[in-house]
C-alpha positions in Angstrom: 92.3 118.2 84.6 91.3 122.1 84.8 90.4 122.4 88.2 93.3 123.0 90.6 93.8 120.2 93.1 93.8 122.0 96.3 90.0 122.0 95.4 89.2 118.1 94.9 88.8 114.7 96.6 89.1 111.1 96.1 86.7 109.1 97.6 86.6 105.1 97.7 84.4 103.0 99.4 87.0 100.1 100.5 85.5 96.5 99.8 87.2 93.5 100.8 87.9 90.8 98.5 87.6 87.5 100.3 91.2 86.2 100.5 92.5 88.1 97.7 92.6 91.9 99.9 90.8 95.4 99.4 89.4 97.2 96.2 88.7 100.5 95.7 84.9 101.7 94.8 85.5 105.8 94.1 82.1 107.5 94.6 80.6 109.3 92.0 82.0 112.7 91.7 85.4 111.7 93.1 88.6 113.1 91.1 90.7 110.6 89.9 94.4 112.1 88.8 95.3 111.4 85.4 98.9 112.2 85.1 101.7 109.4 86.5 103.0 111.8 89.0 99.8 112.7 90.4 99.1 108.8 90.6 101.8 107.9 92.3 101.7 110.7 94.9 98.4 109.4 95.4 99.2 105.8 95.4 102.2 106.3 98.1 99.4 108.6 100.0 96.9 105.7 100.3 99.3 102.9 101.6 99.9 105.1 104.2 96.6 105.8 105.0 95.5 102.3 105.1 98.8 101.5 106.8 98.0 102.9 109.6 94.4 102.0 109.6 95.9 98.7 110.4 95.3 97.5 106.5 98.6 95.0 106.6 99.8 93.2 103.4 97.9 90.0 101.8 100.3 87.0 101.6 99.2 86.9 97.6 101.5 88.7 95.6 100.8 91.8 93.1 100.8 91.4 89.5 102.4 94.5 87.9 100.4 94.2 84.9 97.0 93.6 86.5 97.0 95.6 89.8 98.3 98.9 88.9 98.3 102.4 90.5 95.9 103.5 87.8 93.6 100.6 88.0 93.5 100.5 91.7 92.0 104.4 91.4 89.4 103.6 89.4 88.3 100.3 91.2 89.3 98.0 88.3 91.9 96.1 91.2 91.7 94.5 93.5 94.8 94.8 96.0 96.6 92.4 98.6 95.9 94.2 101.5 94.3 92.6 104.7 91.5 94.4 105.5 91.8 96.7 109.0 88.9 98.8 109.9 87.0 98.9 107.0 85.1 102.1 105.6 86.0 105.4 102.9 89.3 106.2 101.9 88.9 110.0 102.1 91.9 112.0 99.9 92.5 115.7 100.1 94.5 116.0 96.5 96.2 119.4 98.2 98.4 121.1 95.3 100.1 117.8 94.1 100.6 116.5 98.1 97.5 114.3 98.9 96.8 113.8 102.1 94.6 110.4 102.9 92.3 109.1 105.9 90.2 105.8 106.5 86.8 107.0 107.9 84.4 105.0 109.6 81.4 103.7 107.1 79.0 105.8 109.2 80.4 109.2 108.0 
């Protein structure tokens, strides 16, 4: 990554999984961090975005080796999260502190 973060986005369409949760579709163009703290600052920022979209927890359980932090990012996961109100995942990757909203579809 050569660009500095406060300049890029992540963008995800969020897509439901019938009785399995939410996956991630990034848009083309989006910025997906490559290094593991970046990840997981990004990670930690998305549950909380979709936490309080009203996203809530599937009763199926993760598997650590499938459903990753990386492979959530670039869409290759599908997560157990119930869906809430649907839409983009819109990330503001701000200096190492990313900062995440669920937007409405029509935006």
């Amino acid at each position: 990554m050569t660009a500095t973060l406060d300049l890029m986005k992540y963008v995800a369409r969020i897509v439901e999984v019938p009785d399995h949760g939410i996956k991630l579709e990034p848009v083309d163009g989006t910025t997906v961090p490559d290094r593991p703290t970046e990840v997981n600052l990004l990670g930690m920022a998305i549950a909380l975005a979709l936490g309080a979209a009203g996203y809530r927890h599937h009763a199926e359980q993760r598997d650590p080796e499938l459903q990753t932090l990386d492979a959530l990012l670039v869409g290759d996961a599908v997560m157990p999260w119930k869906p809430g109100t649907g839409g983009f995942l819109v990330c503001e990757l701000n200096d190492g502190r990313p900062t995440c909203e669920v937007r409405p579809e029509a935006e």
